[in-house]
C-alpha positions in Angstrom: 0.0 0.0 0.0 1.5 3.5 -0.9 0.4 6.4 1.0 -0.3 9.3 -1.1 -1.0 12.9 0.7 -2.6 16.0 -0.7 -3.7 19.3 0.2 -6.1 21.5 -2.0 -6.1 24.2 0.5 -2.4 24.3 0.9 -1.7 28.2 0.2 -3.6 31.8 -0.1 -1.5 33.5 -2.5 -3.4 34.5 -6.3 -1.1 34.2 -9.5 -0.4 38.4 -10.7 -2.6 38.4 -13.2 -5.7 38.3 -10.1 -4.0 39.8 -7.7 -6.7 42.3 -7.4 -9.5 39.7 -7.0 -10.4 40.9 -3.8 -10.8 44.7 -4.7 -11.6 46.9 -1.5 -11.5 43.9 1.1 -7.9 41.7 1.2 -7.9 41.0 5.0 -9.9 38.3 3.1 -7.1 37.1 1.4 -5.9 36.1 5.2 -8.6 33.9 6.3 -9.5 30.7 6.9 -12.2 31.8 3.6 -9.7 31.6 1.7 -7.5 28.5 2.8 -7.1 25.9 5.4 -5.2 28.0 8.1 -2.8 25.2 9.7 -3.3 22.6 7.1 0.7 23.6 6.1 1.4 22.7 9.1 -0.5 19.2 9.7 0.2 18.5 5.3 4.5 19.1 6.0 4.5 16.7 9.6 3.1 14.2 7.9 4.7 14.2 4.3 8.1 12.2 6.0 5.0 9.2 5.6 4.0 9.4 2.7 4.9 8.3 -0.8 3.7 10.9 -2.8 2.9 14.4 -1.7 0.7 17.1 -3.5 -0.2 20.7 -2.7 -2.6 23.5 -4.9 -0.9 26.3 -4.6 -3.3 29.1 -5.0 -6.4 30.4 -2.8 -10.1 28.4 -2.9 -11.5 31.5 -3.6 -10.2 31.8 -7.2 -11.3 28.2 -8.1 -12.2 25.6 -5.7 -9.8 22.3 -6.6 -11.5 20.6 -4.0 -15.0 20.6 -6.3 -16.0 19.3 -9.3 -16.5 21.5 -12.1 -20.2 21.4 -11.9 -20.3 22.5 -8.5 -21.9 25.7 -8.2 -19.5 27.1 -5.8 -16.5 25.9 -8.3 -16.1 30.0 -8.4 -16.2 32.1 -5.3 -18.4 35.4 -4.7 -14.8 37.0 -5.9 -14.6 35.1 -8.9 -17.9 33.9 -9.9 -18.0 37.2 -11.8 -14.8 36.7 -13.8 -15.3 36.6 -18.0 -15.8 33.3 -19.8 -12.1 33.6 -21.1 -10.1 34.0 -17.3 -12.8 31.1 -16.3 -11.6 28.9 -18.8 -8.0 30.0 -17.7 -8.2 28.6 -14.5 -9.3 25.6 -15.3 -7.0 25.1 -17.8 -4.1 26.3 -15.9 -4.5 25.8 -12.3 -7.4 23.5 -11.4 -7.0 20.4 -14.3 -3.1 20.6 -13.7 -3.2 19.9 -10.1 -5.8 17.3 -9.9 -5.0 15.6 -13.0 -0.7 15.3 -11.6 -2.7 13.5 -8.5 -5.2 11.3 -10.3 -1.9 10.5 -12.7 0.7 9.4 -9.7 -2.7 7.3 -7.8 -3.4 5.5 -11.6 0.2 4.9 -11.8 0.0 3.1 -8.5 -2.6 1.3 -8.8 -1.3 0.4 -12.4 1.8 -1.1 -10.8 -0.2 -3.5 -8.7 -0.1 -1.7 -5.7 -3.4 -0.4 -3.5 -3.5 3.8 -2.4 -4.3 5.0 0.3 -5.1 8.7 -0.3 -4.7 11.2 2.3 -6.8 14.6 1.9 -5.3 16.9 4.2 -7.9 19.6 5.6 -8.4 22.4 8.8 -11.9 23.4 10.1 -13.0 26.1 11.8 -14.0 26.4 15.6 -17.4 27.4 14.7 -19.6 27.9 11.8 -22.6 30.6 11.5 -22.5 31.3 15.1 -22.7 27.3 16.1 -19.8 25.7 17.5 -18.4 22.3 16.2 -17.9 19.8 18.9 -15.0 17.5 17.9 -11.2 18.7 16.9 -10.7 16.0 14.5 -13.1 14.2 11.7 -12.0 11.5 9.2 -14.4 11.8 6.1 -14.9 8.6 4.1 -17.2 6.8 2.1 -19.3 4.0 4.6 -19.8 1.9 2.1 -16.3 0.9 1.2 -15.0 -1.4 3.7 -11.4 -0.1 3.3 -11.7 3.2 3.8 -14.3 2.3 7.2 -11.9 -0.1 8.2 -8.9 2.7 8.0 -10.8 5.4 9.4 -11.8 3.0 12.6 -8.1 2.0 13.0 -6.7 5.8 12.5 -9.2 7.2 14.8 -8.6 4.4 18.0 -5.0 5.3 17.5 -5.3 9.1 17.4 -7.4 8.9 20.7 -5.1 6.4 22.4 -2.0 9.0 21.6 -3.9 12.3 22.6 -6.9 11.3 24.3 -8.0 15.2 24.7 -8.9 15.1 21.0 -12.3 14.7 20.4 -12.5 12.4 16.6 -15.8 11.8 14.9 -16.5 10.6 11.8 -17.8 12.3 8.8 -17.6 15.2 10.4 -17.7 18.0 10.0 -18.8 17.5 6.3 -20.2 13.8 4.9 -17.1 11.7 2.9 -19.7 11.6 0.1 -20.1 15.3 -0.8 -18.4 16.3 -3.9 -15.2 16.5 -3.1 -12.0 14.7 -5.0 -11.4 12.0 -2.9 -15.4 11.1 -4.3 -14.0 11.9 -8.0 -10.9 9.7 -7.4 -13.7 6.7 -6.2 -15.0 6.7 -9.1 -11.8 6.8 -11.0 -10.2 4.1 -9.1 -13.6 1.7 -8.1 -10.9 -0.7 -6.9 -7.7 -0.1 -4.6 -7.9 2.9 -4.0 -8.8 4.6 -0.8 -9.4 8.6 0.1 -9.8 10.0 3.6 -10.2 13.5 4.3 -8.4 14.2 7.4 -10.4 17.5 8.9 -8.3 19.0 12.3 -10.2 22.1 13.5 -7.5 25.0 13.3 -7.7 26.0 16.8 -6.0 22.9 18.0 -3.2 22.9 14.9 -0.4 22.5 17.2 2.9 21.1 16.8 1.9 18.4 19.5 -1.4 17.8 17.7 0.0 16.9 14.7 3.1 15.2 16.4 0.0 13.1 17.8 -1.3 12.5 14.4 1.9 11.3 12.9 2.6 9.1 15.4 -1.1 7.6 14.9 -0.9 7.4 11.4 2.5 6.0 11.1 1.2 3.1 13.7 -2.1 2.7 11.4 0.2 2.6 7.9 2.7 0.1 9.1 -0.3 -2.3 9.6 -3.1 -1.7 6.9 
């Protein structure tokens, strides 16, 4: 089994040519709006794992890589107002080139004879529209592939054995089955591959916590 990480929400920067895409208001441009705050953190403790490694380099909020491309929220209230032509630009030259350098290294893999495990590396926030989430940590996966259940059930005993302070739930707080690329690489891949989303909320991003979280991943990869 290879492990294989990734990070859509990696970074905040926006290539020159949108530099301006937030006009009066880029304090945005520094929010967890416009990428995972922490997930840098979390993505680089755990890359010594993994076999592959993959981060998007550009803010959600010019194009979400993390959607499909009939997702309605594909462009952000910044740049769902962009022209047809700088549209078709970033999907051209940011979004297809990162997935499609992902879904390549996962087919080559698989190709090879050898099963993926797929790590989506994500933050949350501590609260959302005024209602607080209730866990630090959530493994998003698909209930209905055994692999991914059996991984998420083995990573999450581990993480609470390690740092039992940490609060883990599962498919939370989002469903593994929302659009998302780990469900475009399911359908890609229908066998040997499997894609977690590893959710930490940002307020407990620590070095410790993801010391905790390599430790408990490294225990769960040595025997899957």
């Amino acid at each position: 089994m290879k492990l294989v990480l990734s990070c859509e929400h990696f970074d905040n920067k926006l290539p020159k040519q949108f530099a301006g895409l937030f006009g009066t208001n880029p304090s945005i441009q520094a929010s967890h709006r416009a990428y995972d705050i922490g997930a840098a953190l979390l993505f680089g403790s755990l890359t010594p794992l993994s076999d592959h490694h993959f981060t998007y380099a550009y803010s959600r909020l010019l194009i979400e890589p993390n959607r499909s491309l009939h997702h309605p929220r594909l462009f952000s209230e910044f740049s769902k107002t962009l022209s047809l032509d700088q549209k078709s630009e970033l999907i051209e030259k940011f979004y297809k080139p990162y997935r499609n350098q992902v879904e390549a290294c996962i087919g080559k893999v698989i190709e090879s004879s050898d099963s993926v495990l797929h790590l989506s590396v994500h933050s949350f926030s501590p609260d959302l529209n005024g209602e607080d989430r209730n866990a630090e940590i959530g493994l998003l996966y698909d209930p209905s592939r055994s692999s991914e259940k059996e991984f998420a059930r083995r990573f999450k005993r581990a993480i609470m054995t390690l740092a039992p302070h940490l609060k883990v739930r599962y498919n939370y707080p989002y469903l593994g089955k929302a659009d998302g690329f780990t469900t475009h690489l399911r359908k890609s891949f229908p066998n040997a591959y499997s894609g977690i989303e590893l959710e930490v909320r940002n307020d407990v991003l620590s070095t410790e916590t993801c010391v905790s979280i390599h430790k408990a991943l490294k225990q769960v990869k040595a025997a899957f």
